[in-house]
N, C-alpha and C positions, 0 to 999 in steps of 0.2 A: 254420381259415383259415391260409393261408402266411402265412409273416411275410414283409413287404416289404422290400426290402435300397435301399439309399442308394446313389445310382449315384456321387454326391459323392464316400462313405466309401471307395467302390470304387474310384474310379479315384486318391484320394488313398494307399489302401492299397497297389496297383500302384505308385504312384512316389516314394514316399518310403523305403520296404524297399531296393530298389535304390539308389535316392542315396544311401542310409545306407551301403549293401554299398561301394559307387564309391570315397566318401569316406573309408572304409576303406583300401582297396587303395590309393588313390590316397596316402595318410597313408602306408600303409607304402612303395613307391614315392619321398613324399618325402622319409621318415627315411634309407633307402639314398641317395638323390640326395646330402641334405647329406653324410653322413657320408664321401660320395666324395668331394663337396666339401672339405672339410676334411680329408681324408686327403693328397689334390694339395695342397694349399696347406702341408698342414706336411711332408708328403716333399719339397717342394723346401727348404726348411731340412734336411734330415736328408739329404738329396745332394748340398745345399754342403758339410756339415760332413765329409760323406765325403770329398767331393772336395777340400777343403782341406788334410785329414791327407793322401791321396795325393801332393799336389806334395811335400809336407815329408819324404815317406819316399826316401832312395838307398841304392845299397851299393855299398860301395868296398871290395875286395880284399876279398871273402867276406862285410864285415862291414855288418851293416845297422843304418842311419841314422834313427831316427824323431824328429819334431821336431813335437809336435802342435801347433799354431797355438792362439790364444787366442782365434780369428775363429770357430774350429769350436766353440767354446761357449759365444759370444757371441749366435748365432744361437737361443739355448734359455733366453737368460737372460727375456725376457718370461712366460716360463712357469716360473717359478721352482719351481710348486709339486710339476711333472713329475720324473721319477728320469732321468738319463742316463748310460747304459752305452757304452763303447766296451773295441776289442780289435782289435790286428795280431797274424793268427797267419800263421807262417809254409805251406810246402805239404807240411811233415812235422805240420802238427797242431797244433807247439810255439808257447806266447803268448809274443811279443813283448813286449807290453807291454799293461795294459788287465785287466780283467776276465776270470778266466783259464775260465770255465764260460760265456761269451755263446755259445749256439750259432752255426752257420754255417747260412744256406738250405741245404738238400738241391738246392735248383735252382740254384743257384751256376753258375757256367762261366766260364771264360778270357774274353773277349769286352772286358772291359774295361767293360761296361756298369753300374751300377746297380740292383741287384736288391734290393725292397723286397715285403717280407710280412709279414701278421701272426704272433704267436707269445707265445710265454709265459716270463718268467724270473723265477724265483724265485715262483711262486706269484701273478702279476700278468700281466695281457695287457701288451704289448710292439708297438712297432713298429721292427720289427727291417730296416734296412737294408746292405748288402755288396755289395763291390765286389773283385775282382781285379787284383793288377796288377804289370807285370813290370819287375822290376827292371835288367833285361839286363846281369846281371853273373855272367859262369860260372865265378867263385870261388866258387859259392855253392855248397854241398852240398844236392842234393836238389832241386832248380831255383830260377830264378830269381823266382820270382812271391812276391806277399806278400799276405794277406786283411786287408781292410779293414773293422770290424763298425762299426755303431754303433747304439743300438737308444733306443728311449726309452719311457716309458708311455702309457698314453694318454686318461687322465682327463683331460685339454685334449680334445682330440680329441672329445671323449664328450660334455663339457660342451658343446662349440660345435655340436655336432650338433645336441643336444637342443634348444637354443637355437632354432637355427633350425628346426628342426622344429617347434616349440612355435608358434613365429611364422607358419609355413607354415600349421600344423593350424589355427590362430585363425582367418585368413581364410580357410581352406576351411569350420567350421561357420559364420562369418560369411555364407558366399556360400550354405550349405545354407540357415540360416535364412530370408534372403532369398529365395532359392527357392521354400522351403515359401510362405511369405506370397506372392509372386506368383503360386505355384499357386492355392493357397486363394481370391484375387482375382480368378484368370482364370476359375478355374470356378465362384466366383459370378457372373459376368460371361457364362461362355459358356452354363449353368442359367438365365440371367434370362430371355430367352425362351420356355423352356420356362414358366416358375412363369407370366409375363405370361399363355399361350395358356391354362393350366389356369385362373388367372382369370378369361379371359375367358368359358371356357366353361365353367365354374361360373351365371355372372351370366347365362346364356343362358335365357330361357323355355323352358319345360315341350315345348311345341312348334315350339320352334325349330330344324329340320334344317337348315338354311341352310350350306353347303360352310364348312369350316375353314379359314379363309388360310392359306396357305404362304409368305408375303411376307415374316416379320420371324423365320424360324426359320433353324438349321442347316441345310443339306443333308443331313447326317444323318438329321436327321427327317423330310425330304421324302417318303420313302417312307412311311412311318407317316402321315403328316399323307393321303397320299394313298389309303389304306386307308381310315383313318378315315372321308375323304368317302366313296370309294366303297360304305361301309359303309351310312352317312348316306344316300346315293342310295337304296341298296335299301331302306331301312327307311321313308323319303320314301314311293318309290312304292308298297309295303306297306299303310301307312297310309293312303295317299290312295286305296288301291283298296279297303282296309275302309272308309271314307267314302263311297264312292263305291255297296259292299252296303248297306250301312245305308239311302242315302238311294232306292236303287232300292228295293229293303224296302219303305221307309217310304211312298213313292210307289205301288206295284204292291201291297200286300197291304192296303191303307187302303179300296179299293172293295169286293173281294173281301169283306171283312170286314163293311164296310156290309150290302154282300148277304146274307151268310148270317144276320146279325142280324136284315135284313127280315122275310126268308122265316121265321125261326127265330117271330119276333112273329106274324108271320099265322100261322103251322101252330098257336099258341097256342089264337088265338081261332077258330080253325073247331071244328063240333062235327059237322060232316058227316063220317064214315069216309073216303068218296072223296075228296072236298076235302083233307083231309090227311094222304090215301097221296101226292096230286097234290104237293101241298106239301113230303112232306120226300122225294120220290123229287126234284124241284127242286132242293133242300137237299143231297141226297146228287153232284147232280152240281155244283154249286160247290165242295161240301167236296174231290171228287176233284180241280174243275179245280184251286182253290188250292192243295192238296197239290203237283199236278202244277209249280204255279208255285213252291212253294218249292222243291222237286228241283232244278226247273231252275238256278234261282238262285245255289242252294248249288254245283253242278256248275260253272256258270261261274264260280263265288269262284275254286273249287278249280282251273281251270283256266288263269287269270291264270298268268305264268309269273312275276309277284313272291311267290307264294306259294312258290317253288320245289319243288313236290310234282312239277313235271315232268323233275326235275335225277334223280329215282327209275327209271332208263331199265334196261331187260334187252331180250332178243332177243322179237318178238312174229311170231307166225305168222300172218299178216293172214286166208289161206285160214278156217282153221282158225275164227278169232276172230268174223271174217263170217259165214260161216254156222252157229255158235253162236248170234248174238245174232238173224240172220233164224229158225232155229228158235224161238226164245225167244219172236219175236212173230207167229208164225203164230194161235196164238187168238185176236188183238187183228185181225187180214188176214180172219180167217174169221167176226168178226161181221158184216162188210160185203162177205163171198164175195169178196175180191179173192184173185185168185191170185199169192202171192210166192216167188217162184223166186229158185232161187240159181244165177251161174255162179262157176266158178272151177277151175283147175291141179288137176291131180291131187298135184304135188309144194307142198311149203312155198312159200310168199312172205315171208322174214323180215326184219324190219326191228326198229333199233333205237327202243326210246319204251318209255312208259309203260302196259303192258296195260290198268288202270280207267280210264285217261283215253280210249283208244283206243277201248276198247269201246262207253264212254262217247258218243261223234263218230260212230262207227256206227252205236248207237241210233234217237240222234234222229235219225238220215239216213232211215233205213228207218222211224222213225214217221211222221216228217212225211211221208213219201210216202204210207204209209198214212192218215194224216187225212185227207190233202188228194188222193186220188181217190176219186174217183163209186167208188158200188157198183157189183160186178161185172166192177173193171177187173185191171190186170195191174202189178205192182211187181217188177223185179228190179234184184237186189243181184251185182255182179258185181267179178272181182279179175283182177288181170294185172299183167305187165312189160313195160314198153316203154324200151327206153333206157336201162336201170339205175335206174328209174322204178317203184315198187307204184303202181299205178292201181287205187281202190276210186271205185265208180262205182254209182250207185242211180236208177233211173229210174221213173217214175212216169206216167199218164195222168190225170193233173188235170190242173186248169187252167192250169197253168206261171205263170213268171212273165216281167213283159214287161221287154224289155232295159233300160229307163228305170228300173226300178225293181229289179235284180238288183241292186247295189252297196249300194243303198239297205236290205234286207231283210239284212245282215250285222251290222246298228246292233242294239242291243240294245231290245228291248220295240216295233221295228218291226212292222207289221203292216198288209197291202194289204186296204182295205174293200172288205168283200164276198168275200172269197175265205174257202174251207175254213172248217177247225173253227172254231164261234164260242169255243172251251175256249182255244185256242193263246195263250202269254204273247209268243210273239215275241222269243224268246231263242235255239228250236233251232238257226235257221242262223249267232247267232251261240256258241253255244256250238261248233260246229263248226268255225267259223274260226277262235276262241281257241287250240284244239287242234291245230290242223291246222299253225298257226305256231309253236305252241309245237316242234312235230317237224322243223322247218324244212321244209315242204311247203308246195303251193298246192293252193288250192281255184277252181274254174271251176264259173259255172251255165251249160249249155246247152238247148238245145230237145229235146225226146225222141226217140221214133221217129215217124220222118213227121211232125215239124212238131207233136206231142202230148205233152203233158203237158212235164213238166221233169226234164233229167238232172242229177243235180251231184257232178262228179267232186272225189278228193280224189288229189293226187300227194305219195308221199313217199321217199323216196330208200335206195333197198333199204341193206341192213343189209354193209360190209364183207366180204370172204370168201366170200358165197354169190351162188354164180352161176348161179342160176333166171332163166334168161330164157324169157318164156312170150310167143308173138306174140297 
């Protein structure tokens, strides 16, 4: 047996992997945001303090002036615990004053701007900012301009990130957690429905088909839910038409049975020879009619289209199949010398259906004709197209039937007193119309030739592709 999977586990497994992945990214995302944060916030300190020693630096008559303010490291003193480097090198290289190994940006330029990057001194990351700037005095050997460094470490920097980052991460698994538990709530919440309907139809009786509401579920499951009935529908009328064999059964084969029990008791007690050949030759024709009744019986189960044995459909060659089954009861025509003729195309008539069912609806068309004329008369079985139309057509000179009662003889175990076979259960012409509907066709009883006997045609709708048209 498959193992059953948790559609819960499943769609919690789907969204939580992801959130997790999100929270992730988004963590790292925040740790960059602070850190840039806090990068802005202490380079404008570390650009005043540039810009501080800049005012204080002049050159007068070659000779340069540096006078570093006490404001420019005033700005660093909250962070006591940071290292502060500075350095004025001249534009030959040579340290002014300051730290004589503070490198310079490689991206450095005249511009007079501020140029601030990370970097490494002395075996320590650094945030190394420099600035440009001209002296405008052309006593000066080698130009006028003088480089501005100042750098500092960055373990503040690093702390206050973390910091806030730390405080960012908190409420992001704080907002996951809550998540997870809203999710968990919603989809016990949005599952309650479902668990309610399995309940309900758990507590349903044994026979209870009765349609599944759709009223208190997701639209999700609307479609399922509508399966389901339609399921329930078929298996409804399924049942109700095995109910329905059983109690024709029980009804039609309950006399039958009487009877042969009669006959079976009297053939006991005669001790005449004659007397009971008379008796079980009696006997031998109940046993056939009731056989004949259970055939039928079973034929019309079978023929119900909730059985779906009719859903079994291939191409059938109507010609072909007809006068098959008219040969077949030509011995049954010639115990009572009627003559049974066949018309029909010399080319196919195909259509699509059920070959044993078909056969089946042609049988009893061409028996009951044969029961039900006099000796001596004339049956034929005949096939055509009209209209995109197989017309299977079987005529008979019996007694026909009268138009008041044609509708009426379609009913099951109907049967008009005094006509024909006394054997007939009065099923054939409804097995025929079972059939005939199941192939979406129509069935008509008309009058024969010259006002004699009865015709009853069967129409069913030629087979796609083939274009047999025969007048």
């Amino acid at each position: 047996m498959t193992p059953r999977f948790s559609l819960r586990r499943r769609v919690i497994a789907w969204l939580l992997p992801p959130l997790a992945i999100l929270v992730g990214v988004n963590a790292w995302l925040s740790y960059r945001g602070a850190l840039e944060a806090v990068n802005r916030a202490y380079d404008r300190s570390l650009t005043a303090s540039i810009k501080a020693v800049a005012e204080q630096t002049h050159s007068i008559a070659g000779r340069v002036h540096i006078d570093i303010p006490y404001s420019a490291f005033e700005m660093f003193e909250d962070k006591a615990q940071e290292r502060v480097y500075y350095a004025v090198i001249d534009t030959q290289g040579d340290l002014l004053t300051g730290y004589p190994d503070l490198p310079l940006p490689s991206a450095l330029n005249d511009s007079g701007e501020v140029l601030i990057v990370d970097a490494r001194y002395r075996g320590e990351p650094i945030r190394l900012g420099a600035m440009s700037k001209r002296l405008y005095d052309p006593a000066l050997a080698g130009g006028d301009a003088v480089y501005i460094v100042f750098a500092e470490t960055t373990g503040s920097r690093t702390t206050l990130a973390r910091d806030l980052f730390l405080d960012s991460l908190r409420r992001q698994l704080l907002l996951l957690g809550v998540g997870a538990v809203l999710i968990v709530l919603a989809l016990g919440s949005a599952f309650r429905p479902l668990i309610e309907l399995r309940d309900a139809i758990r507590k349903r009786g044994d026979e209870d088909l009765t349609p599944v509401p759709a009223s208190n579920v997701p639209s999700e499951v609307g479609p399922l839910i509508d399966a389901i009935n339609h399921h329930t529908e078929r298996l409804s009328a399924l049942l109700a038409a095995r109910r329905r064999f059983l109690a024709d059964a029980a009804h039609q084969i309950r006399t039958p049975l009487a009877v042969l029990t009669t006959q079976a008791e009297y053939g006991l007690r005669q001790t005449e020879p004659e007397e009971m050949l008379r008796t079980f030759a009696s006997l031998l024709r109940s046993i056939r009619a009731t056989r004949r009744l259970a055939n039928q019986m079973l034929t019309m189960s079978r023929a119900e289209a909730v059985n779906g044995l009719m859903d079994e459909r291939a191409p059938v060659d109507l010609t072909g199949m007809v006068k098959d089954v008219a040969m077949e009861l030509v011995p049954l025509a010639l115990n009572k010398g009627i003559d049974l003729a066949f018309e029909g195309p010399s080319t196919p008539v195909v259509v699509e259906g059920n070959a044993p069912m078909l056969r089946e609806m042609v049988a009893n068309l061409i028996d009951n004709a044969i029961r039900y004329s006099p000796d001596d008369a004339q049956v034929t079985a005949a096939v055509a197209v009209f209209g995109g139309e197989a017309v299977i057509s079987v005529t008979d000179q019996g007694p026909g039937i009268p138009e008041a009662e044609r509708e009426n003889v379609f009913r099951r175990f109907y049967r008009i007193l005094g006509q024909g076979d006394s054997d007939g259960s009065g099923l054939g012409l409804a097995i025929v119309r079972e059939i005939c509907w199941a192939h979406g066709g129509k069935v008509a009883l008309r009058d024969g030739e010259e006002g004699r006997g009865l015709c009853v045609e069967i129409e069913l709708p030629v087979r796609q592709g083939d274009d047999a048209q025969h007048a």
